[in-house]
PDBQT receptor file of N, H, CA, C and O in Angstrom, charges set to zero:
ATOM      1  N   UNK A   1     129.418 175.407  67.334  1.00  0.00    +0.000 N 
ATOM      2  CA  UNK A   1     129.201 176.380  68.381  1.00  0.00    +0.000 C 
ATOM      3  C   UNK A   1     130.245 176.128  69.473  1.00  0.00    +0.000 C 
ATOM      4  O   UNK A   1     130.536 174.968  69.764  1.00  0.00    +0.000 OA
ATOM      5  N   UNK A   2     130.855 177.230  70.125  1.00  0.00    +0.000 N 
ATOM      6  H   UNK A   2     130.619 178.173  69.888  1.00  0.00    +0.000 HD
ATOM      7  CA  UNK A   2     131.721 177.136  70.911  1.00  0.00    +0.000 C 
ATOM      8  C   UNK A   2     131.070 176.966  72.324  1.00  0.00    +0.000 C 
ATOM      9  O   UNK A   2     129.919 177.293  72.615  1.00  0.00    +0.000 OA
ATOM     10  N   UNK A   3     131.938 176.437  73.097  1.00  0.00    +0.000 N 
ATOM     11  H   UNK A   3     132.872 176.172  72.860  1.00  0.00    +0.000 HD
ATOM     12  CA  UNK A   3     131.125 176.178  74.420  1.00  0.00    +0.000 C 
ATOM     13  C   UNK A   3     130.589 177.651  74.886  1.00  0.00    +0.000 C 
ATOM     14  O   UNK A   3     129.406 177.981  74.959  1.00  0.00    +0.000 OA
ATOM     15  N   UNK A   4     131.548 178.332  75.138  1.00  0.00    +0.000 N 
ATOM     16  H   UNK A   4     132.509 178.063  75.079  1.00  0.00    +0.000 HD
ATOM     17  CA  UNK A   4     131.205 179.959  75.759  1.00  0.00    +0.000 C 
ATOM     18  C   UNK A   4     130.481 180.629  75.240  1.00  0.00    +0.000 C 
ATOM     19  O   UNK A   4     130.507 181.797  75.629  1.00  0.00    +0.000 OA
ATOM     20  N   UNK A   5     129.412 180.260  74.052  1.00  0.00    +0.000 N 
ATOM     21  H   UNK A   5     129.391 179.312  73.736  1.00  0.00    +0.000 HD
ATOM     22  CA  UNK A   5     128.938 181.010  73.194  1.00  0.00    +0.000 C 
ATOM     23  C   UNK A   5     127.501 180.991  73.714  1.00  0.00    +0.000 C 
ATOM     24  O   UNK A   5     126.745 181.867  73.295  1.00  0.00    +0.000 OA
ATOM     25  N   UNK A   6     127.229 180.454  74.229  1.00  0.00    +0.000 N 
ATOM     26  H   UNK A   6     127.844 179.742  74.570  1.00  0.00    +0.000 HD
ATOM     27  CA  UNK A   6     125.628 179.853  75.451  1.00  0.00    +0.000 C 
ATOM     28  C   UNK A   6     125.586 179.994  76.038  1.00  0.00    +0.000 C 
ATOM     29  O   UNK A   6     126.734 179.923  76.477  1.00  0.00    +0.000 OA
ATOM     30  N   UNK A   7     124.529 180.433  77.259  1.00  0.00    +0.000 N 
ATOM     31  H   UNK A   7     123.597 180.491  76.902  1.00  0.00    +0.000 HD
ATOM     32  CA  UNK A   7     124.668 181.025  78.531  1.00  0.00    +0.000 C 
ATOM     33  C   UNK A   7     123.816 179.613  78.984  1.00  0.00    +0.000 C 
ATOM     34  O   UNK A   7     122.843 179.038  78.496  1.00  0.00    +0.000 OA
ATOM     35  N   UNK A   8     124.757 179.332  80.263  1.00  0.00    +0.000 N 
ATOM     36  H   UNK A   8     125.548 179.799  80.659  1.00  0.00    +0.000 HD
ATOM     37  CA  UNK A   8     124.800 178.404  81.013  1.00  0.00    +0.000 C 
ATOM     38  C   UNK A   8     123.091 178.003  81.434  1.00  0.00    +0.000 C 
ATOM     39  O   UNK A   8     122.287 178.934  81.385  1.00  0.00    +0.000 OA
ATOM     40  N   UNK A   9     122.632 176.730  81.805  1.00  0.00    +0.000 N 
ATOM     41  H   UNK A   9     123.285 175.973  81.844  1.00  0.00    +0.000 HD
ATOM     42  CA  UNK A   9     121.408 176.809  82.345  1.00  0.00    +0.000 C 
ATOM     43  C   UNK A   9     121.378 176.995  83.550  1.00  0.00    +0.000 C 
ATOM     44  O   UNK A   9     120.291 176.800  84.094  1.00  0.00    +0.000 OA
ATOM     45  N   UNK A  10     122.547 177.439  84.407  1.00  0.00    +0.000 N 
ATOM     46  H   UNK A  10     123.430 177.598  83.966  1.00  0.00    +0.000 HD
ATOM     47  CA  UNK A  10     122.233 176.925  85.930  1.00  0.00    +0.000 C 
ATOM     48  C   UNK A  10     122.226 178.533  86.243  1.00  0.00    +0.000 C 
ATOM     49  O   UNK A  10     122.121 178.749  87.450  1.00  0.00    +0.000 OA
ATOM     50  N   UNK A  11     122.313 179.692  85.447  1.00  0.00    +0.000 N 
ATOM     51  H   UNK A  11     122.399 179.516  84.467  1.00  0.00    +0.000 HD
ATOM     52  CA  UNK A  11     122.537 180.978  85.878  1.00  0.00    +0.000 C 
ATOM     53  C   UNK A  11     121.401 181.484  85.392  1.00  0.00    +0.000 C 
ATOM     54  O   UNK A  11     121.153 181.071  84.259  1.00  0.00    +0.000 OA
ATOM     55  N   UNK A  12     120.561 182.287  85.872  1.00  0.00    +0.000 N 
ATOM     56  H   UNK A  12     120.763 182.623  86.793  1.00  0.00    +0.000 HD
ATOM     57  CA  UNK A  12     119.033 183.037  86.397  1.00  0.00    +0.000 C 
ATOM     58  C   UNK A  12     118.921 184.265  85.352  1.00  0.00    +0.000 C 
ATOM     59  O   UNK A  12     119.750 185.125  85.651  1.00  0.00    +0.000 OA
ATOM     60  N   UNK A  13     118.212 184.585  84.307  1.00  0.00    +0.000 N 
ATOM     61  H   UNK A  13     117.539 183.886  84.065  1.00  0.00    +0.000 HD
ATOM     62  CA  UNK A  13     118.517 185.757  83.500  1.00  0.00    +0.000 C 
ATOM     63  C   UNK A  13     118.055 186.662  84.680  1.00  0.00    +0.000 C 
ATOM     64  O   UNK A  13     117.718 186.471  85.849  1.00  0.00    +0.000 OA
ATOM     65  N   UNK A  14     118.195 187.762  83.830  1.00  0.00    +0.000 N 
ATOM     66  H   UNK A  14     118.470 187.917  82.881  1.00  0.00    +0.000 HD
ATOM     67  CA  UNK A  14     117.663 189.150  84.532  1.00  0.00    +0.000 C 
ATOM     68  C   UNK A  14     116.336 189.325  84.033  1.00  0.00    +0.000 C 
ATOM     69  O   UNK A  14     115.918 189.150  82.888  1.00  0.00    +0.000 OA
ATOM     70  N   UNK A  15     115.640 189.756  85.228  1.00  0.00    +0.000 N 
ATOM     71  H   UNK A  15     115.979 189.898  86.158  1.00  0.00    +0.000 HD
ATOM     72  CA  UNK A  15     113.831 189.909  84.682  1.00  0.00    +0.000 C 
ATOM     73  C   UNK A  15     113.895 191.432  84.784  1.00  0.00    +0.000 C 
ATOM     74  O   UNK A  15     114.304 192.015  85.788  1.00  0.00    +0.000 OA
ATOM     75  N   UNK A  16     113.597 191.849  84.015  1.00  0.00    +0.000 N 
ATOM     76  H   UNK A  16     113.265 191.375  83.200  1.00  0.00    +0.000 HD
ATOM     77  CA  UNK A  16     113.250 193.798  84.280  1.00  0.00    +0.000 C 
ATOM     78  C   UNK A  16     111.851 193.956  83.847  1.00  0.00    +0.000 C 
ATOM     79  O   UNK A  16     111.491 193.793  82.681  1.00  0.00    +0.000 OA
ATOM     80  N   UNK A  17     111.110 194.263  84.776  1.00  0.00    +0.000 N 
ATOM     81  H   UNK A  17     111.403 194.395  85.723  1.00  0.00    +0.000 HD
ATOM     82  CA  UNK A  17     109.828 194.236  85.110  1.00  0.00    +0.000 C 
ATOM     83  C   UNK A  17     109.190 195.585  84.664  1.00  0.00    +0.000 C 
ATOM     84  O   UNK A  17     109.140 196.485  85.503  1.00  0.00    +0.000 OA
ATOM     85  N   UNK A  18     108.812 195.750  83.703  1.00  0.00    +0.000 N 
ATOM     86  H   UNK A  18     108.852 195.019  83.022  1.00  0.00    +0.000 HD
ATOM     87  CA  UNK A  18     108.047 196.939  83.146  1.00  0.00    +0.000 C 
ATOM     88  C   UNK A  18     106.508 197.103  83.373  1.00  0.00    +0.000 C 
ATOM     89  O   UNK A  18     105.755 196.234  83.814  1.00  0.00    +0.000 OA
ATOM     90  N   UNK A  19     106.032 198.931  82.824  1.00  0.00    +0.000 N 
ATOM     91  H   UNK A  19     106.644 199.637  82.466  1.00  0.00    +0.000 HD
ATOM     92  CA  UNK A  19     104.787 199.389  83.228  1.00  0.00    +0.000 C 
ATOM     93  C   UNK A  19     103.830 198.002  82.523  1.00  0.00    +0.000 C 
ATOM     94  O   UNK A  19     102.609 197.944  82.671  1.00  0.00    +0.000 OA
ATOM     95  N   UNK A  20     104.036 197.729  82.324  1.00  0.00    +0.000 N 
ATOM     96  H   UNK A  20     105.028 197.776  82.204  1.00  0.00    +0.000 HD
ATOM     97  CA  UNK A  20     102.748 196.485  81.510  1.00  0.00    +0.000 C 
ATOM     98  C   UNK A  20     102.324 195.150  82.363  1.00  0.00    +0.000 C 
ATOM     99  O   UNK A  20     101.278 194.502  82.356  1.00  0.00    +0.000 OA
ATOM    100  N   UNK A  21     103.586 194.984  83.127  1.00  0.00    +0.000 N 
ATOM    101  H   UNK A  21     104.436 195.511  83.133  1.00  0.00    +0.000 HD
ATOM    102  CA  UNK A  21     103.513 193.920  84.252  1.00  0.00    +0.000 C 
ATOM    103  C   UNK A  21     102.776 194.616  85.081  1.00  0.00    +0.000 C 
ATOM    104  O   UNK A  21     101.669 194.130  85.313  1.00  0.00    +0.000 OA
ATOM    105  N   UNK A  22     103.141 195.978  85.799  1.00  0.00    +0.000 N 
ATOM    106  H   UNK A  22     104.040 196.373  85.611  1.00  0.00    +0.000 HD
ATOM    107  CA  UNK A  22     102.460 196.253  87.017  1.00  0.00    +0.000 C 
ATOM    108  C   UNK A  22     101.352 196.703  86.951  1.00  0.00    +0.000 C 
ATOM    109  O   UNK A  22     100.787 197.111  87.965  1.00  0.00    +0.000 OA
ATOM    110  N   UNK A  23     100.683 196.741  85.540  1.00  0.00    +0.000 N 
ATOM    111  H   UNK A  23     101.142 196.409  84.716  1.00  0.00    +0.000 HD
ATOM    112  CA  UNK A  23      99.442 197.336  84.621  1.00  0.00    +0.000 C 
ATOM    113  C   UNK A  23      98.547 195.859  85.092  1.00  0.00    +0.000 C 
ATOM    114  O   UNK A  23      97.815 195.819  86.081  1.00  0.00    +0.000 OA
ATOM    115  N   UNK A  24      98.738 194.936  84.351  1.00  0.00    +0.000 N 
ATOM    116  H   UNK A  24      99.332 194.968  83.548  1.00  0.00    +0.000 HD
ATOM    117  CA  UNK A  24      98.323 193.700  84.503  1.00  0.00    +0.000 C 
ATOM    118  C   UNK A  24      98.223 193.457  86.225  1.00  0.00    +0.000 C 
ATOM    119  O   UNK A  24      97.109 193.412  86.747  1.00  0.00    +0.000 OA
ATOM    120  N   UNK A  25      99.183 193.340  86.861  1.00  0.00    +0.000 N 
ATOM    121  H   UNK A  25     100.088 193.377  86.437  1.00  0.00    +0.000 HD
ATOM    122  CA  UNK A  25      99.152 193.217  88.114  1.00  0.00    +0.000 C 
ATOM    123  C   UNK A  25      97.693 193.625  89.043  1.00  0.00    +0.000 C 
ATOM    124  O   UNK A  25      96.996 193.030  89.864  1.00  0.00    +0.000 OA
ATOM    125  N   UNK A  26      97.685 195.018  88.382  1.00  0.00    +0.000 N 
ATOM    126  H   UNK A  26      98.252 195.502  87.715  1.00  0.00    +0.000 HD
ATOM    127  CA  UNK A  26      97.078 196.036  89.221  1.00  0.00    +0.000 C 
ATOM    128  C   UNK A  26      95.600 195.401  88.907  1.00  0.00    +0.000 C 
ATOM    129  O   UNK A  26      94.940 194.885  89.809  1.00  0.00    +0.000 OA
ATOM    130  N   UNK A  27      95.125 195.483  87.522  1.00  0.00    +0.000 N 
ATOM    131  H   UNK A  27      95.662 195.902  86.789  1.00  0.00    +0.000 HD
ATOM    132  CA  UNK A  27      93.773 194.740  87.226  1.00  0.00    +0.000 C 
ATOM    133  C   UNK A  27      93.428 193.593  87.611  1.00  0.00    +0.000 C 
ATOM    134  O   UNK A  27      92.211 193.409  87.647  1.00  0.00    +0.000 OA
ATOM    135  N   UNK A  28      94.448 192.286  88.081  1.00  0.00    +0.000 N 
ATOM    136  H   UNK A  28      95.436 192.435  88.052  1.00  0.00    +0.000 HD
ATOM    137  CA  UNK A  28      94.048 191.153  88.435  1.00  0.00    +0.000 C 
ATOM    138  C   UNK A  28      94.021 191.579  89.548  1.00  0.00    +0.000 C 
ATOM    139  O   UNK A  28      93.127 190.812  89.907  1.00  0.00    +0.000 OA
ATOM    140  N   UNK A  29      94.277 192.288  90.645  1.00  0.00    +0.000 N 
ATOM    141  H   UNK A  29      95.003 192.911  90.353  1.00  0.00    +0.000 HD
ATOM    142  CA  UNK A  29      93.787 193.158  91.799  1.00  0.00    +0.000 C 
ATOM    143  C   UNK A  29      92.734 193.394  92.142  1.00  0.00    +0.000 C 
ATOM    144  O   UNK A  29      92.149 193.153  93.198  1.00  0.00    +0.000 OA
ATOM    145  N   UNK A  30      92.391 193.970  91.093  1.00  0.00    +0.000 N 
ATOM    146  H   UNK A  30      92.866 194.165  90.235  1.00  0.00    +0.000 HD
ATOM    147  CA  UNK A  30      91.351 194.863  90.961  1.00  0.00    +0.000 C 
ATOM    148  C   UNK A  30      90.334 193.875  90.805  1.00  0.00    +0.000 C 
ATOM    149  O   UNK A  30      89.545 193.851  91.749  1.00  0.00    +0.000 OA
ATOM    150  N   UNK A  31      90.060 192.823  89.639  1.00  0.00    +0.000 N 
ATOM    151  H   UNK A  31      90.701 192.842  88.872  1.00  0.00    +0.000 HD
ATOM    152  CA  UNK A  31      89.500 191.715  89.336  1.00  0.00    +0.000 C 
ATOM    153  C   UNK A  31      88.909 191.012  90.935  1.00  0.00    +0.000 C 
ATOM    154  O   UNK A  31      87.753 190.896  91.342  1.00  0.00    +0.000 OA
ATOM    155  N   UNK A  32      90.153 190.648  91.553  1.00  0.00    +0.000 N 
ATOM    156  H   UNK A  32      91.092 190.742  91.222  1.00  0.00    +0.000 HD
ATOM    157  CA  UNK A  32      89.858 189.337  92.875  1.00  0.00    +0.000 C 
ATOM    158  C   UNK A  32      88.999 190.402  94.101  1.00  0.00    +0.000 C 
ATOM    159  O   UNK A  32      88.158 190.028  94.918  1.00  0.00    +0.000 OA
ATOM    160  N   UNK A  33      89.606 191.985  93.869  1.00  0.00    +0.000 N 
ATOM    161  H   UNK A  33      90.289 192.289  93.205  1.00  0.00    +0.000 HD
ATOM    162  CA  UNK A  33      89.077 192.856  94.516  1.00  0.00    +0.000 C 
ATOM    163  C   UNK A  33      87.158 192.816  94.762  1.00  0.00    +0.000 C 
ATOM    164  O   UNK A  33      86.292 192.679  95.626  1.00  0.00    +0.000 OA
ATOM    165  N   UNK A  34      87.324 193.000  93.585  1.00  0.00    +0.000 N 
ATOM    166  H   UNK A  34      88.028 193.111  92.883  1.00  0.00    +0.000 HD
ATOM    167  CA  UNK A  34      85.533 193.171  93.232  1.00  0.00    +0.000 C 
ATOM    168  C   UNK A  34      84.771 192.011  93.122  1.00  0.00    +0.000 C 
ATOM    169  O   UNK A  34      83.552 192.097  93.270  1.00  0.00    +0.000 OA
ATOM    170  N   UNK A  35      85.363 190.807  92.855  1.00  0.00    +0.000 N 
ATOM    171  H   UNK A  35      86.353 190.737  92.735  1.00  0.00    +0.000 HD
ATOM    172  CA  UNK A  35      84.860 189.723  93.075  1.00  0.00    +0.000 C 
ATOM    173  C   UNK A  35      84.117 189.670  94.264  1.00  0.00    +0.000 C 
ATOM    174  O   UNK A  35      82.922 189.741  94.548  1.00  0.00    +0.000 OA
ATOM    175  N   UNK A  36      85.368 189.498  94.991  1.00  0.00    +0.000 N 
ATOM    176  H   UNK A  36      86.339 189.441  94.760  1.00  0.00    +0.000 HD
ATOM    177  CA  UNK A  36      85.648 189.171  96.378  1.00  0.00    +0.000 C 
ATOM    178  C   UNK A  36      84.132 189.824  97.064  1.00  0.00    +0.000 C 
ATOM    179  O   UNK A  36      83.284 189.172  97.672  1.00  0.00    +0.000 OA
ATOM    180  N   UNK A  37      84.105 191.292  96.754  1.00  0.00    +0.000 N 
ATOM    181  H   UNK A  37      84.794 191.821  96.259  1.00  0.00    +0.000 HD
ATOM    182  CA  UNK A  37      83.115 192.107  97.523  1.00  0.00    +0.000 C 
ATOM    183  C   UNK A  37      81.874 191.706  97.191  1.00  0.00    +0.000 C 
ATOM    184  O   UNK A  37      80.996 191.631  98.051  1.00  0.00    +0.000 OA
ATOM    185  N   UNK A  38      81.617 191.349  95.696  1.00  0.00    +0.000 N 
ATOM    186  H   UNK A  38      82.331 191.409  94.998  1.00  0.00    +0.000 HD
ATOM    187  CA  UNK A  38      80.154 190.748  95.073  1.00  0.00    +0.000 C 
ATOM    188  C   UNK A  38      80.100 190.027  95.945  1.00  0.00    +0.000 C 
ATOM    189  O   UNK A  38      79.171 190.290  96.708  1.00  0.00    +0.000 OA
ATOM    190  N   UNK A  39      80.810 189.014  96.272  1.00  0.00    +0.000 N 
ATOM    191  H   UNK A  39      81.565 188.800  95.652  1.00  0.00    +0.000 HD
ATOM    192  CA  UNK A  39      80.263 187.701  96.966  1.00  0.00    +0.000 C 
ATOM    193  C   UNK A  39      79.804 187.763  98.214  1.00  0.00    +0.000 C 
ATOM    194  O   UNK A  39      78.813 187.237  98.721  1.00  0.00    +0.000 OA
ATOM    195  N   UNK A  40      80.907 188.697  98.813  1.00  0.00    +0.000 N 
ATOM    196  H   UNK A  40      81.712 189.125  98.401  1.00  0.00    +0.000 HD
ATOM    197  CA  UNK A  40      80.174 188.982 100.133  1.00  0.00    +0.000 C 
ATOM    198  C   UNK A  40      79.181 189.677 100.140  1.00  0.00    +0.000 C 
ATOM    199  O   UNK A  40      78.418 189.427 101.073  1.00  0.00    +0.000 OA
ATOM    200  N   UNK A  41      78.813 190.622  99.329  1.00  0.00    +0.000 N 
ATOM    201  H   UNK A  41      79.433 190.825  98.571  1.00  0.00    +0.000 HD
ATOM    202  CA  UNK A  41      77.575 191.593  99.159  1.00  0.00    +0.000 C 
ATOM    203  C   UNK A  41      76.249 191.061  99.487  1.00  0.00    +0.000 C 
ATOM    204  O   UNK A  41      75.349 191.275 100.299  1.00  0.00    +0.000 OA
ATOM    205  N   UNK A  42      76.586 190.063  98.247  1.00  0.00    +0.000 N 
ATOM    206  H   UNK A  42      77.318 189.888  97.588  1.00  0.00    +0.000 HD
ATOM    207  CA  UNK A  42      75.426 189.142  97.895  1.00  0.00    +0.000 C 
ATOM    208  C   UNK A  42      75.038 187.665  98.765  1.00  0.00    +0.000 C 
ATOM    209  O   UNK A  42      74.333 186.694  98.492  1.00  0.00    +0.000 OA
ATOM    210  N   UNK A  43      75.909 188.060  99.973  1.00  0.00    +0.000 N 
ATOM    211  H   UNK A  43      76.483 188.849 100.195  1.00  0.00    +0.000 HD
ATOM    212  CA  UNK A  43      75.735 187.127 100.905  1.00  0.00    +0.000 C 
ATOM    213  C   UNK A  43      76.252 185.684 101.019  1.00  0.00    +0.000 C 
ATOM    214  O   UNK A  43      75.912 184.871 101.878  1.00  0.00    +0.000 OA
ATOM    215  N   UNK A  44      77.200 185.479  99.933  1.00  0.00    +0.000 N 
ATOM    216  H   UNK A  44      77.476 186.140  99.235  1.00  0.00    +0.000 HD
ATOM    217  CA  UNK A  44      77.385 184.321  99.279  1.00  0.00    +0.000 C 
ATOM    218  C   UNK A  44      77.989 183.435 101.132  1.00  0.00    +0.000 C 
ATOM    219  O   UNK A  44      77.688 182.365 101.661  1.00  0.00    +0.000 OA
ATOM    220  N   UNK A  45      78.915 184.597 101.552  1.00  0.00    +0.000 N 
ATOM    221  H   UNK A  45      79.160 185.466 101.122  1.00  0.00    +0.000 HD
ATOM    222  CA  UNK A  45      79.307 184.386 102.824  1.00  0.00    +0.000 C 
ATOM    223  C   UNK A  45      78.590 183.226 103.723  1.00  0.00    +0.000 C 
ATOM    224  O   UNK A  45      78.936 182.083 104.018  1.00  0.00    +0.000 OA
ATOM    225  N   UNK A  46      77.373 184.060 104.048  1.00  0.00    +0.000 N 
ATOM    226  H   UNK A  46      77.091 184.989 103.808  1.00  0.00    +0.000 HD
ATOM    227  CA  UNK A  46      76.521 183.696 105.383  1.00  0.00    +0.000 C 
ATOM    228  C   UNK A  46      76.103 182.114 104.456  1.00  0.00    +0.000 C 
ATOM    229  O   UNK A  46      75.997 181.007 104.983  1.00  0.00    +0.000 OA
ATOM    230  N   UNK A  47      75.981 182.331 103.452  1.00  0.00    +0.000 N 
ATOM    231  H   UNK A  47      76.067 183.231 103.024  1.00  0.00    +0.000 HD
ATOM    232  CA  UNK A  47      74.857 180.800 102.747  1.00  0.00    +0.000 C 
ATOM    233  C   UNK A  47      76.354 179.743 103.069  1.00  0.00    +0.000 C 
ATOM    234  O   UNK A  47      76.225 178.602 103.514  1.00  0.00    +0.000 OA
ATOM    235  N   UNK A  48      77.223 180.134 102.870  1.00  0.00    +0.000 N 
ATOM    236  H   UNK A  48      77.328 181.060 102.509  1.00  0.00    +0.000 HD
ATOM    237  CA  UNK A  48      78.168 178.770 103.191  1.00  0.00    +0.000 C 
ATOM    238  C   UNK A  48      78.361 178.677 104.522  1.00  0.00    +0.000 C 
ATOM    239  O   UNK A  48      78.258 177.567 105.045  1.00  0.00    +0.000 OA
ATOM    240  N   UNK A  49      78.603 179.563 105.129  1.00  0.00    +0.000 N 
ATOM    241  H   UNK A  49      78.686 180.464 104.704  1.00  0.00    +0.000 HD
ATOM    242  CA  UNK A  49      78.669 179.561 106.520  1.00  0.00    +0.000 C 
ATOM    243  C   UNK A  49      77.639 179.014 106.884  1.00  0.00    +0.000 C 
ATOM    244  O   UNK A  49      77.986 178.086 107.615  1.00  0.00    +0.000 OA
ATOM    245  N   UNK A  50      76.238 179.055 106.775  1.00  0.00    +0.000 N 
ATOM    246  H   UNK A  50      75.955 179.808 106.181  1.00  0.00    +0.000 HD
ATOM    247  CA  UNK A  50      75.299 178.305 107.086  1.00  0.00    +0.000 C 
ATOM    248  C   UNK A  50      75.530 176.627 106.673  1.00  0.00    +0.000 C 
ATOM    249  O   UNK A  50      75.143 175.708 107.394  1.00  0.00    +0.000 OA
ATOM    250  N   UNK A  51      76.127 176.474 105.575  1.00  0.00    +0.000 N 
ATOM    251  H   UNK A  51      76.441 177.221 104.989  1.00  0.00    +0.000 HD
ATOM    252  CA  UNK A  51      75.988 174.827 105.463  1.00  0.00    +0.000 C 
ATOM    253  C   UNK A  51      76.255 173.759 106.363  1.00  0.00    +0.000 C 
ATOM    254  O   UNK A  51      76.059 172.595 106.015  1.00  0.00    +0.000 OA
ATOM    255  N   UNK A  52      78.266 175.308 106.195  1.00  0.00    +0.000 N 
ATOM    256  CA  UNK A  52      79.055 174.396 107.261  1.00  0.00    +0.000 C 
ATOM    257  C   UNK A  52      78.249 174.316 108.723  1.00  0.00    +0.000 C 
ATOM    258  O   UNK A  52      78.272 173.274 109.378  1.00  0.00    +0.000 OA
ATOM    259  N   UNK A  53      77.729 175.184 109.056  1.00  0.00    +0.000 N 
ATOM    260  H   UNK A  53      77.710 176.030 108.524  1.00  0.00    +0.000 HD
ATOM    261  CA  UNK A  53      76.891 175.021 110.700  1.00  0.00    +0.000 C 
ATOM    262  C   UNK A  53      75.741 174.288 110.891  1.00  0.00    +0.000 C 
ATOM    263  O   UNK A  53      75.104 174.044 111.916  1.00  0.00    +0.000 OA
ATOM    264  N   UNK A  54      75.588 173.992 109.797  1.00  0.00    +0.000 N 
ATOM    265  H   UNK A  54      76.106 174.190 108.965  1.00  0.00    +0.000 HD
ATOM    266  CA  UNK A  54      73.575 172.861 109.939  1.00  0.00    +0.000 C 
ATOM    267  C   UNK A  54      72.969 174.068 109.826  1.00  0.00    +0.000 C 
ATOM    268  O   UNK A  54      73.193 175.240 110.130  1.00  0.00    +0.000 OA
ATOM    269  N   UNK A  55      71.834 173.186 109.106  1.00  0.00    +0.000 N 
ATOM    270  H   UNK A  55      71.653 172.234 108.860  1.00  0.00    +0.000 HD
ATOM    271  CA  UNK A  55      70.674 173.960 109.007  1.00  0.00    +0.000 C 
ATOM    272  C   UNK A  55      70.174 174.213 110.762  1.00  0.00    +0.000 C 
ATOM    273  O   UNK A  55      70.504 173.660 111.811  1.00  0.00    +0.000 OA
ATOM    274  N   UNK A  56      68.842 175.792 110.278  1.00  0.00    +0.000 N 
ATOM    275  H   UNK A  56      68.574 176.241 109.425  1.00  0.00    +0.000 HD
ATOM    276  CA  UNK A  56      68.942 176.262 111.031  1.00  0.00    +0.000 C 
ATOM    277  C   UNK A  56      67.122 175.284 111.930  1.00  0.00    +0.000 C 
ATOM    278  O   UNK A  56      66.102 174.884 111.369  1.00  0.00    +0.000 OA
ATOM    279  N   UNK A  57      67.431 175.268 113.077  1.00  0.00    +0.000 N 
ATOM    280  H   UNK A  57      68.260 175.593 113.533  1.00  0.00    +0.000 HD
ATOM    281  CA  UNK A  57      66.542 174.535 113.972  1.00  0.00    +0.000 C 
ATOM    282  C   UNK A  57      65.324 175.104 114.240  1.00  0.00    +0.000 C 
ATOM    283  O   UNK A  57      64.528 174.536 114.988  1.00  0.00    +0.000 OA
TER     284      UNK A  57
């Protein structure tokens, strides 16, 4: 193999970012989205917030 025949390691390919990435993207979004809201819904919030503050007197 000739030296020039390899592309160097110190040079960065090109990423071209297609509909399937921003597909994926969008659902793990969507995923942390709805999580996120269950937890607060369901109060998960106030019960930790309560730990960190002491029980209540």
């Amino acid at each position: 193999m000739a030296r020039g025949d390899a592309k160097s390691p110190g040079t960065p390919a090109v990423v071209k970012r297609g509909p399937i990435e921003y597909l994926l993207l969008f659902f793990l979004l969507l995923v942390v989205l709805v999580t996120a809201w269950t937890l607060w819904d369901n109060g998960i919030v106030d019960t930790v917030a309560g730990f960190i503050e002491g029980a209540p007197r």
